[in-house]
N, C-alpha and C positions, 0 to 999 in steps of 0.2 A: 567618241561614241558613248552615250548615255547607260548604255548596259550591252553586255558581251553572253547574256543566257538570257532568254526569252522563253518560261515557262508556262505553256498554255492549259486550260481544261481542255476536254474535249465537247461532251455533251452542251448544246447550248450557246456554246463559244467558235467551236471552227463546226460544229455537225449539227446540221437541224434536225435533231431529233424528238424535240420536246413534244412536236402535235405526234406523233406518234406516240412517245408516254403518256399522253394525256388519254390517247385515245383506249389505250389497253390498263389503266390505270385499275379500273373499277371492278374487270377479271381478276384482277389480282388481289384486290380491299377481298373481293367473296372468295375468292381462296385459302386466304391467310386471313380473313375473318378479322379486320379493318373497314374505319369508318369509308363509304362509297364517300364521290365529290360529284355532285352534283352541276351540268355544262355550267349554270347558273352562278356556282359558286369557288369557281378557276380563279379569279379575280381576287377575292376574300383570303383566298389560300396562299395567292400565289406568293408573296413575300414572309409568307412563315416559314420559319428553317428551325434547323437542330431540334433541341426536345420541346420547343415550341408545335412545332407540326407534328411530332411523335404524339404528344396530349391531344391534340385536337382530333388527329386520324384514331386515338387509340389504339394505336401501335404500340406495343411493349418493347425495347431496346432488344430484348435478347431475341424477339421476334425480326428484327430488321435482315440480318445475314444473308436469312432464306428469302426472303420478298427480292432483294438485291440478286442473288446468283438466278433465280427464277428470270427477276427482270431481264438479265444478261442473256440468258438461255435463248428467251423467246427471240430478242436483238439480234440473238446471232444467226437466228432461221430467216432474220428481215433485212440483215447488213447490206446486201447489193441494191434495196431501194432506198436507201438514203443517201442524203446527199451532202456535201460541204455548204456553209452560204457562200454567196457568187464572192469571186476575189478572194477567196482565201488561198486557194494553190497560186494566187500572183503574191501572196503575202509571205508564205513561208519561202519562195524560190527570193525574194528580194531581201528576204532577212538573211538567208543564208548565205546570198550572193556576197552580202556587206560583209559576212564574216563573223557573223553573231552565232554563236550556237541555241538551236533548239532542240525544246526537250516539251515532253506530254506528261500530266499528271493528273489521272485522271483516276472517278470510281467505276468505270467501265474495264472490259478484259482488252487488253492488248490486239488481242484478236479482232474484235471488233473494232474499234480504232483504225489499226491498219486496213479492214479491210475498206471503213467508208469513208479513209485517207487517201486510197489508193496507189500503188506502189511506186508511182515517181515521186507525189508527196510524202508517203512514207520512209523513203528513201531521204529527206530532207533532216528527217528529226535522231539528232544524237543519240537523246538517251529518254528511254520510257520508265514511267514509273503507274503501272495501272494496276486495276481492281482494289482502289482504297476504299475503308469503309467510308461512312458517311461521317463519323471524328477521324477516320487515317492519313487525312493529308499532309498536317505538318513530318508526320514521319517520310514520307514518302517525297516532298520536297525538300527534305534535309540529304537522305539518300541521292536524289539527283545535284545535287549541289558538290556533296562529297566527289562523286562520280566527273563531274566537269573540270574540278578543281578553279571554278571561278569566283571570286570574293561573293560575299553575299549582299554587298554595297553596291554591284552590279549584274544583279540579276533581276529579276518582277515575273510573278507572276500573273497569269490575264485570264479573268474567269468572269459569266455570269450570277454567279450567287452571295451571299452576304459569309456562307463559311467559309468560299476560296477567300474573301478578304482577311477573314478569321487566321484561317489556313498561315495564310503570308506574315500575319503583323504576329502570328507565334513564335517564326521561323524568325524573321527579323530581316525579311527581303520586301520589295516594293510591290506593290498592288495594283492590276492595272483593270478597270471595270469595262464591258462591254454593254451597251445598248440594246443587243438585240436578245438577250436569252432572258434566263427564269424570272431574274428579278431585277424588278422595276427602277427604274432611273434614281427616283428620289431615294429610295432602301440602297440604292448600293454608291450612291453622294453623300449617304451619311455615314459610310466607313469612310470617308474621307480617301478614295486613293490618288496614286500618286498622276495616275494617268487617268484619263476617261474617254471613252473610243465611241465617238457617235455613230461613225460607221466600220466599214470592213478596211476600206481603202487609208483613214488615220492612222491603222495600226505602222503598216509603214513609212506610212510620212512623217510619224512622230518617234519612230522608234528607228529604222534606215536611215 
C-alpha cells in the first residue's frame, strides 16, 4: 500500500462549498472593508493565493482572523445545506475498509466539517486537525502526523489549492491535487504533486 494516512482538506475537496463562498463573498469584502469581486472577475481571482490575494483584495494580514471566524459563523447557520461531491462517503468507507487511516485538515471549525460529513462519514476519520489559519497548515499537519505515528514517507495530503501543496512539501509529506475545487488544473500541475485526481472515484482506485 502506497500510503497508510490519507490527509484530506475539507472545503473544496470532499464539500462543495465554494459557490456558496463565492456567493456570500462580497457581504463580507463591505463588512471588513475589502476589495468586492466582481461575478466577472472569479476567474481572474481564482488561482491567486497567500499574500498574493491579500494585495489584490486589500486585505491587511492582521485583518484576515475576523473575515475567517465570521466566514465560519455564517457556515455554520448554513451546514445542513451542503453537501459532499457524489462519491465521496464511497471514498472514505473504501479507504478505510483497506486499512488506511484518515484524518481532516482543514481552515474550517470541526464543527462544521462533521456536521457536512455527516456522522457515519464522520465516524470514518481518525484524527481532525481544523480551524487553521490561511499559513496554519503545516503546523496542523505536523500535529496529525505526530498523533497517527505514521512515517511521513507514507502519508499525502489531498487538497484543492496551491497552499495545501505548499502546506505538504513544508511538512515533507506527498501532495495529492484534486480537479474539482479552487484552483485550476494548470496552477495546481505546476506544484508538481505526487498524485493528480481527475475525478472522485480515482481517489480510490489510485490510493485503495
Amino acid at each position: 500500500m502506497k500510503y497508510q494516512l490519507v490527509i484530506f482538506d475539507s472545503d473544496g475537496t470532499l464539500a462543495n462549498t465554494l459557490p456558496w463562498m463565492r456567493s456570500i463573498f462580497n457581504e463580507l469584502a463591505e463588512k471588513h472593508s475589502f476589495r468586492k469581486v466582481a461575478p466577472d472577475e472569479h476567474e481572474r481571482f481564482r488561482d491567486l493565493h497567500g499574500k498574493e490575494l491579500l494585495k489584490a483584495l486589500g486585505l491587511p494580514l492582521w485583518k484576515l482572523p475576523s473575515v475567517l471566524t465570521d466566514m465560519r459563523k455564517r457556515m455554520s447557520s448554513h451546514a445542513d445545506q451542503f453537501s459532499l461531491f457524489d462519491g465521496i462517503g464511497d471514498v472514505l468507507r473504501h479507504l478505510s475498509a483497506a486499512g488506511i487511516q484518515l484524518a481532516i485538515v482543514s481552515s474550517n471549525s470541526r464543527e462544521n466539517v462533521e456536521r457536512i460529513l455527516g456522522s457515519e462519514n464522520a465516524a470514518l476519520i481518525h484524527h481532525y486537525a481544523c480551524g487553521a489559519s490561511v499559513f496554519g497548515k503545516p503546523a496542523h499537519l505536523r500535529a496529525v502526523l505526530r498523533r497517527s505515528g505514521i512515517p511521513f514517507s507514507q502519508a499525502i495530503y489531498i487538497g484543492d489549492e496551491v497552499r495545501d501543496a505548499e502546506a505538504a512539501r513544508k511538512v515533507g509529506i506527498a501532495f495529492g491535487a484534486v480537479a474539482w475545487g479552487q484552483h485550476s488544473e494548470a496552477a495546481l500541475r505546476a506544484q508538481q504533486p505526487e498524485e493528480f485526481f481527475a475525478c472522485v472515484t480515482e481517489i480510490a482506485a489510485k490510493l485503495g
